[in-house]
CHARMM internal coordinates of N, CA and C (Angstrom, degrees):
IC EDIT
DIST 1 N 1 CA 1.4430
DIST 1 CA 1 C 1.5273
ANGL 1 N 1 CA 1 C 108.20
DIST 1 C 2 N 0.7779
ANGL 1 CA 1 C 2 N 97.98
DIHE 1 N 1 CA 1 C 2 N 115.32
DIST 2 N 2 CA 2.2486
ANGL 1 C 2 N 2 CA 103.46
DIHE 1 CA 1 C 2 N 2 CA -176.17
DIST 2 CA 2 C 2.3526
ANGL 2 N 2 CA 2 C 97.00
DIHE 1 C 2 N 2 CA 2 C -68.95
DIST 2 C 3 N 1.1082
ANGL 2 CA 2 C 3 N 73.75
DIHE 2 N 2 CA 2 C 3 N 134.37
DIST 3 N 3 CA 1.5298
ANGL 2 C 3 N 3 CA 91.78
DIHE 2 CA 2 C 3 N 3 CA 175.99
DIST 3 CA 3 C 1.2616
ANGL 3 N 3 CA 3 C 119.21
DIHE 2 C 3 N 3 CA 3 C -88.00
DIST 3 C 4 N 1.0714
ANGL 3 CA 3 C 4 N 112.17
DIHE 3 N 3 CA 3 C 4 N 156.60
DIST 4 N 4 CA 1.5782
ANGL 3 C 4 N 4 CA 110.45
DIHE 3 CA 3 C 4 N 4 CA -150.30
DIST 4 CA 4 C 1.5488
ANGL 4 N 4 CA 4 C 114.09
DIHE 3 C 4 N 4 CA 4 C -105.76
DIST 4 C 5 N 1.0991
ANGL 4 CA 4 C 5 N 137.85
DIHE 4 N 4 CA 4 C 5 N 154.43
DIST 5 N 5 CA 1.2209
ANGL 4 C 5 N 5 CA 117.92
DIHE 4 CA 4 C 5 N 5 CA 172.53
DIST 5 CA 5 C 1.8043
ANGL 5 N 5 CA 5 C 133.80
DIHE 4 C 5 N 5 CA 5 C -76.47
DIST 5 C 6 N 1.3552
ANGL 5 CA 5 C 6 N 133.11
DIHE 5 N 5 CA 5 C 6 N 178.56
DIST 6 N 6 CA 1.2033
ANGL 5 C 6 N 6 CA 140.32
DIHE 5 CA 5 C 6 N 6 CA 153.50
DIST 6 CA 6 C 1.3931
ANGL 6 N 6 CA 6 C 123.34
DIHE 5 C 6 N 6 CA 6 C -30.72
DIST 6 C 7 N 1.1896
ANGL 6 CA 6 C 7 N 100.51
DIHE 6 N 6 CA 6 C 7 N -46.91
DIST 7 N 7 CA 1.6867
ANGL 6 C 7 N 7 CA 98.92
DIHE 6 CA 6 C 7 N 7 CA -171.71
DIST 7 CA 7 C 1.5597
ANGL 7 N 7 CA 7 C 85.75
DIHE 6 C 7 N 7 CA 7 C -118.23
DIST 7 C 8 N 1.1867
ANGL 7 CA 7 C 8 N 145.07
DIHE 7 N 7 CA 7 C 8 N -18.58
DIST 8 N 8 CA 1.9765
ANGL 7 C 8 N 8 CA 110.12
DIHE 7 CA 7 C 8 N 8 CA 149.61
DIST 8 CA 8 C 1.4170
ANGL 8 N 8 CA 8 C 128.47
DIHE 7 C 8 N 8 CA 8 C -65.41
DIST 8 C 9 N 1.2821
ANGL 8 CA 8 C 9 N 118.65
DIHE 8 N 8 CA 8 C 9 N -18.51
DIST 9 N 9 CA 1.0918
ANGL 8 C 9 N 9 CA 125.96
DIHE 8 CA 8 C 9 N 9 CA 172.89
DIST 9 CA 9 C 1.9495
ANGL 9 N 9 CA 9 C 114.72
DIHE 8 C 9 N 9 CA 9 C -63.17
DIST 9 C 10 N 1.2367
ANGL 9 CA 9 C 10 N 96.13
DIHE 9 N 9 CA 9 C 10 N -41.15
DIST 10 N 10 CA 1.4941
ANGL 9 C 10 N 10 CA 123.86
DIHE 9 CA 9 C 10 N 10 CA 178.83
DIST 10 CA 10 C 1.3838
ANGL 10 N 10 CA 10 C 110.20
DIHE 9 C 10 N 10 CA 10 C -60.71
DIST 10 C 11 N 1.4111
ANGL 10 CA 10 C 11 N 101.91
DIHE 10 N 10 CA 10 C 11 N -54.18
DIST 11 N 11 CA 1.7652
ANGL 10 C 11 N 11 CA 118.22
DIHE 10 CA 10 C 11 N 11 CA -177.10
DIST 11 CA 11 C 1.4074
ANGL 11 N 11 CA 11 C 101.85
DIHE 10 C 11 N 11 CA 11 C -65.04
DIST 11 C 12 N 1.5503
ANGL 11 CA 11 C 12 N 133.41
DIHE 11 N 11 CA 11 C 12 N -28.38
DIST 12 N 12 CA 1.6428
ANGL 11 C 12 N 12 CA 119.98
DIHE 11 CA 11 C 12 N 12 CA -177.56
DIST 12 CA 12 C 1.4175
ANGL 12 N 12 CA 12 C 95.83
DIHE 11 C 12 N 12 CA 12 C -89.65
DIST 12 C 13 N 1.3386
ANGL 12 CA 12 C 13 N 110.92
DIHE 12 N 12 CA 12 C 13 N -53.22
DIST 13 N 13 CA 1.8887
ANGL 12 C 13 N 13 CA 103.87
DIHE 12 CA 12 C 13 N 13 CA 169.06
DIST 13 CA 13 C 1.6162
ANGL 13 N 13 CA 13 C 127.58
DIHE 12 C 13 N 13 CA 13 C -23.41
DIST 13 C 14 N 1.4654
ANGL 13 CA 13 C 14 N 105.48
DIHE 13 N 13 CA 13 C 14 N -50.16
DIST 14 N 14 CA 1.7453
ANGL 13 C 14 N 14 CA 96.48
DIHE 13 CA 13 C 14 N 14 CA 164.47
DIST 14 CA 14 C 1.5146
ANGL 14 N 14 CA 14 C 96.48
DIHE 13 C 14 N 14 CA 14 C -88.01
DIST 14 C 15 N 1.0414
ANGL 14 CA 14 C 15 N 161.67
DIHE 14 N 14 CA 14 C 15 N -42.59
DIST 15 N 15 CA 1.5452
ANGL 14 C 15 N 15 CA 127.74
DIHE 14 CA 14 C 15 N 15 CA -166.04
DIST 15 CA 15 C 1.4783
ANGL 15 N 15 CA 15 C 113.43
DIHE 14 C 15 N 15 CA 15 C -65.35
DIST 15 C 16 N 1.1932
ANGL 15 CA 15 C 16 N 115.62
DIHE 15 N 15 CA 15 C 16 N -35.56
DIST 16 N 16 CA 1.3026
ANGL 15 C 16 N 16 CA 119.67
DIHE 15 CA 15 C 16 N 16 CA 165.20
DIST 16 CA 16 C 1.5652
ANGL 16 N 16 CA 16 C 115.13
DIHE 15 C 16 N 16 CA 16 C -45.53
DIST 16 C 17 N 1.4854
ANGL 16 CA 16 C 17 N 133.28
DIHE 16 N 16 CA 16 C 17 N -45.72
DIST 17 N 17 CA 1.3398
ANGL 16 C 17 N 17 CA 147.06
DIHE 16 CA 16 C 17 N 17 CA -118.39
DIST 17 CA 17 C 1.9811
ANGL 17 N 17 CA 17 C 76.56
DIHE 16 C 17 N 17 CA 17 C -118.63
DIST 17 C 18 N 1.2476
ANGL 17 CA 17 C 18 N 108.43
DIHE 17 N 17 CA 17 C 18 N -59.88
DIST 18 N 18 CA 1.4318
ANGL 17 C 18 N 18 CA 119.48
DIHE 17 CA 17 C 18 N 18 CA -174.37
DIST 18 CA 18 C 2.0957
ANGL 18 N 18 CA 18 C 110.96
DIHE 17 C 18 N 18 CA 18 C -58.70
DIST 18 C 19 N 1.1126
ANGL 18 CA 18 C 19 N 121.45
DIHE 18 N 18 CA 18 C 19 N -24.63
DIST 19 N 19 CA 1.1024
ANGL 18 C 19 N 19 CA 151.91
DIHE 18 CA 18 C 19 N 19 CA 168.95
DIST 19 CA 19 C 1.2908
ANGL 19 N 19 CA 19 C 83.61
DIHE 18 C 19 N 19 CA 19 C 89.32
DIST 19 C 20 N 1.3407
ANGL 19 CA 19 C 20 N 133.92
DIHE 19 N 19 CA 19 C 20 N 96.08
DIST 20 N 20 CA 1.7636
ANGL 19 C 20 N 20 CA 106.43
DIHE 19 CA 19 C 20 N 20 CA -175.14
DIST 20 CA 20 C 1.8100
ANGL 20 N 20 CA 20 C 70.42
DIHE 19 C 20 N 20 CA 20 C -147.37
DIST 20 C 21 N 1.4152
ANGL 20 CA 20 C 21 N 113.44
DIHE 20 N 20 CA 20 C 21 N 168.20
DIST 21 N 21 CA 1.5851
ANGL 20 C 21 N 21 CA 120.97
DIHE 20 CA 20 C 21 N 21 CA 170.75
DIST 21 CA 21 C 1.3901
ANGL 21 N 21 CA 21 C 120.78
DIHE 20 C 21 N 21 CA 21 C -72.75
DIST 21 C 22 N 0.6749
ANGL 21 CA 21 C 22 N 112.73
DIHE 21 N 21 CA 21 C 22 N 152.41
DIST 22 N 22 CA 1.8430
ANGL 21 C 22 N 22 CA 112.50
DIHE 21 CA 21 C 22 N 22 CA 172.60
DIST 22 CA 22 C 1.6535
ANGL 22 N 22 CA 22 C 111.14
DIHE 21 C 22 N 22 CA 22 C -76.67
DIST 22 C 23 N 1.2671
ANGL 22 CA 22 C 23 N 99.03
DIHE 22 N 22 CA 22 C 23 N 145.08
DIST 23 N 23 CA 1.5138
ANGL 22 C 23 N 23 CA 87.89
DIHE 22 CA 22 C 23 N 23 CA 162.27
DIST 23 CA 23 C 1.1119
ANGL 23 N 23 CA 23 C 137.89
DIHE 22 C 23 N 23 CA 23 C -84.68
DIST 23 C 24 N 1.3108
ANGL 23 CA 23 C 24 N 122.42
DIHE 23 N 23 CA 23 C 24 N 163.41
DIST 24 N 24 CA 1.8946
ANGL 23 C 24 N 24 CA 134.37
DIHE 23 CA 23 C 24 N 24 CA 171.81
DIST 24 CA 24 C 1.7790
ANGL 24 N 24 CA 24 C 104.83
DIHE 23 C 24 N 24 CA 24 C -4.21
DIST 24 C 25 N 1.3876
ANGL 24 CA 24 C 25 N 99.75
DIHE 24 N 24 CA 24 C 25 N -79.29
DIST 25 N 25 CA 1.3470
ANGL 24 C 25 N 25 CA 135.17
DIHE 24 CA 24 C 25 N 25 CA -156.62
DIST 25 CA 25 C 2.1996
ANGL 25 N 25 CA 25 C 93.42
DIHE 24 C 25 N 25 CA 25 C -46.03
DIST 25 C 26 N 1.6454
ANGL 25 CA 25 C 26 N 102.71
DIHE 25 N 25 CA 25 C 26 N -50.13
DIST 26 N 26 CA 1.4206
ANGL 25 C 26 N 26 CA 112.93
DIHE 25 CA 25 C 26 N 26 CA -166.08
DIST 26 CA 26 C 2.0620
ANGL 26 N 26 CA 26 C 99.12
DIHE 25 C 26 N 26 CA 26 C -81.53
DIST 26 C 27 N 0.8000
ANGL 26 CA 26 C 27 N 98.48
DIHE 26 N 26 CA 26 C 27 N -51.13
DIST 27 N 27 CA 1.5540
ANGL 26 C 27 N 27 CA 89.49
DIHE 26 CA 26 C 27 N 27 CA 176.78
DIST 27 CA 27 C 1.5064
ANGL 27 N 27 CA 27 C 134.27
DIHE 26 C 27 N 27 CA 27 C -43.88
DIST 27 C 28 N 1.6020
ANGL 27 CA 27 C 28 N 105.61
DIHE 27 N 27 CA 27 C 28 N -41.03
DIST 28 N 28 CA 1.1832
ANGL 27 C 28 N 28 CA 106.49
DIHE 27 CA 27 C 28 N 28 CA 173.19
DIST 28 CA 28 C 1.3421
ANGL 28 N 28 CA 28 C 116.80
DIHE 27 C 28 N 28 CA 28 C -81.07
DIST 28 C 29 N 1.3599
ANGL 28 CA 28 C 29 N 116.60
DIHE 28 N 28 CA 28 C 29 N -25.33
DIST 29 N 29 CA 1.3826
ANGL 28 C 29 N 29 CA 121.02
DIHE 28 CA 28 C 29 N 29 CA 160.28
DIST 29 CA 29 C 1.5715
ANGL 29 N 29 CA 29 C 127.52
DIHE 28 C 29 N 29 CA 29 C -54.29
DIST 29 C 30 N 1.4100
ANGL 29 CA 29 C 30 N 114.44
DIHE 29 N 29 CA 29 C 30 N -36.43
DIST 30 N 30 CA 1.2248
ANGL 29 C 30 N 30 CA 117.78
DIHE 29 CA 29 C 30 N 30 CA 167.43
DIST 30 CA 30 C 1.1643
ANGL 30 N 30 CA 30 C 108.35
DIHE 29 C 30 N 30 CA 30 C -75.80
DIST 30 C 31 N 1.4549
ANGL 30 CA 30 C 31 N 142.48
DIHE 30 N 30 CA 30 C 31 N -33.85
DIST 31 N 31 CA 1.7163
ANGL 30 C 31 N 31 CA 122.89
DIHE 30 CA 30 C 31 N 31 CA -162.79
DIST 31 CA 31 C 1.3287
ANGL 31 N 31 CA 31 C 102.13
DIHE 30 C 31 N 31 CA 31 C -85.42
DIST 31 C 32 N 1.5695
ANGL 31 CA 31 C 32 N 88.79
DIHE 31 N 31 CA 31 C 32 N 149.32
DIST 32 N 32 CA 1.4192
ANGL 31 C 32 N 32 CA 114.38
DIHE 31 CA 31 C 32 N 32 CA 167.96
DIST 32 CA 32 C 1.8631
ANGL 32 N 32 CA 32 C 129.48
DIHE 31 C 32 N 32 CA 32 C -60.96
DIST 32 C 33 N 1.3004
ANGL 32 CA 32 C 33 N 102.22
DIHE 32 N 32 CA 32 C 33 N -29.48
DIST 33 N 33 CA 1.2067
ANGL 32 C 33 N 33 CA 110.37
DIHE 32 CA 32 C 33 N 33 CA 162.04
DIST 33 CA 33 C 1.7732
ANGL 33 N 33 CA 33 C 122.47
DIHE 32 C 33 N 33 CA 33 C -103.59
DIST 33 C 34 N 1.2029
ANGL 33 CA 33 C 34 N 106.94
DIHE 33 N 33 CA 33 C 34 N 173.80
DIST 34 N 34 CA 1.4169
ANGL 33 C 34 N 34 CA 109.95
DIHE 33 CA 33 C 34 N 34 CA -175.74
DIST 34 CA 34 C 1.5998
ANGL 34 N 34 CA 34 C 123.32
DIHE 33 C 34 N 34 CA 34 C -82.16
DIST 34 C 35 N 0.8745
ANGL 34 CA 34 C 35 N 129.43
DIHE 34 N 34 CA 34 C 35 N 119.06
DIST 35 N 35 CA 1.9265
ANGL 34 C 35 N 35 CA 119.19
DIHE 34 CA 34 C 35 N 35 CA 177.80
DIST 35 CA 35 C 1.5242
ANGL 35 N 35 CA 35 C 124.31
DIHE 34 C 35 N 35 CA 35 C -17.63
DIST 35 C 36 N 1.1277
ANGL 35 CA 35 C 36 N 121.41
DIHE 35 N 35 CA 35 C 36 N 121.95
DIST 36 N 36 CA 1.4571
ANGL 35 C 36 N 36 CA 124.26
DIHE 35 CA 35 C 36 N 36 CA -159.24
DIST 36 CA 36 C 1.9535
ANGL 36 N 36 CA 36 C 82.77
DIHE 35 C 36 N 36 CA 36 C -104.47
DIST 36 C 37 N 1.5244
ANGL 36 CA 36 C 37 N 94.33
DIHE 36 N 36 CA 36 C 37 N 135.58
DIST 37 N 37 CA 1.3381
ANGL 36 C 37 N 37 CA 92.20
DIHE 36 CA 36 C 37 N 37 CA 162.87
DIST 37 CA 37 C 1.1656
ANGL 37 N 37 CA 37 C 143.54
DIHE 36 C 37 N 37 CA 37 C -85.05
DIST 37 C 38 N 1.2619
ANGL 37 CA 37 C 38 N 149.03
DIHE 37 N 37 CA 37 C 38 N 172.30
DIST 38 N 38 CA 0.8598
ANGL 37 C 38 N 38 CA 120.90
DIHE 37 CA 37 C 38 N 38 CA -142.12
DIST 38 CA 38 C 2.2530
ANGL 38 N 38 CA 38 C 110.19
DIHE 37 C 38 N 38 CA 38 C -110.29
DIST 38 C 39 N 0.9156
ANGL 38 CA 38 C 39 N 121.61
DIHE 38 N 38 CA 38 C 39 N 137.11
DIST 39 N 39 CA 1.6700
ANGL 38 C 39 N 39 CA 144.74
DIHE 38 CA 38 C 39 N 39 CA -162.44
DIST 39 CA 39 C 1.5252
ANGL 39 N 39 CA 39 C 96.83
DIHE 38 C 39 N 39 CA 39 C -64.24
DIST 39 C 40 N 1.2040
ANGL 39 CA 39 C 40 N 121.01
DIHE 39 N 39 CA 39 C 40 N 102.37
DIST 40 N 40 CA 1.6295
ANGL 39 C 40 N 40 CA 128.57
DIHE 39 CA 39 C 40 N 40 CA 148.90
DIST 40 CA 40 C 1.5642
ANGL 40 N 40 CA 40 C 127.15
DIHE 39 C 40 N 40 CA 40 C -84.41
DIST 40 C 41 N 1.1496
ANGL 40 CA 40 C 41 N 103.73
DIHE 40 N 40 CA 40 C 41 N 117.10
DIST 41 N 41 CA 1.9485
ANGL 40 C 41 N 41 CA 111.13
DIHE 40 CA 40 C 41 N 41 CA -172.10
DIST 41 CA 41 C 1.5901
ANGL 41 N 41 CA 41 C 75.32
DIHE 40 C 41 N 41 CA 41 C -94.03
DIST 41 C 42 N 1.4563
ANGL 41 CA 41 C 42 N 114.21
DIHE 41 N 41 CA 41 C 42 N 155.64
DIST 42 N 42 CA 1.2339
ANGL 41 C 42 N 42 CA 130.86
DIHE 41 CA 41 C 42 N 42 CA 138.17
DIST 42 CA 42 C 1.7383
ANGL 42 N 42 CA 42 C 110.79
DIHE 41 C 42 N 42 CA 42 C -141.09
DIST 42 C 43 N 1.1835
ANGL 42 CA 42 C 43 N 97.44
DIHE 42 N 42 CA 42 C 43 N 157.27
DIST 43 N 43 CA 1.5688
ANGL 42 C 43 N 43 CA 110.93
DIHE 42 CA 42 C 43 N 43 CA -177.46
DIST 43 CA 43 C 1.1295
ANGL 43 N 43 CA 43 C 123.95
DIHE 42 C 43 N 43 CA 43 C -95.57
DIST 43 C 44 N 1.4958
ANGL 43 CA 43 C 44 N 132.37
DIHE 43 N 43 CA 43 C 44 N 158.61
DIST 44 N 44 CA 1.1591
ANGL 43 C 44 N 44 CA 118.11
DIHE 43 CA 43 C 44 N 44 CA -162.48
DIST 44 CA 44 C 1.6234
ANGL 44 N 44 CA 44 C 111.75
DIHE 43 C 44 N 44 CA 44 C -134.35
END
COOR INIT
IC SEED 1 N 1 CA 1 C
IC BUILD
């Protein structure tokens, strides 16, 4: 898992603090697993 910097660490600290979501970029960085792609139904 790549470690994050000083001031990203900072930048989730106020979104956290603001109650607001994190972005794209910080989420996948935080999970423990890898990005699942994403599920296409089609009909038949």
């Amino acid at each position: 898992m790549p470690r994050l910097t000083e001031p990203e660490q900072q930048e989730i600290i106020r979104f956290i603090e603001a109650d607001k979501p994190l972005p794209e970029k910080y989420r996948f960085l935080l999970s423990l697993s890898k990005p699942k792609g994403r599920q296409i139904w089609t009909c038949r």
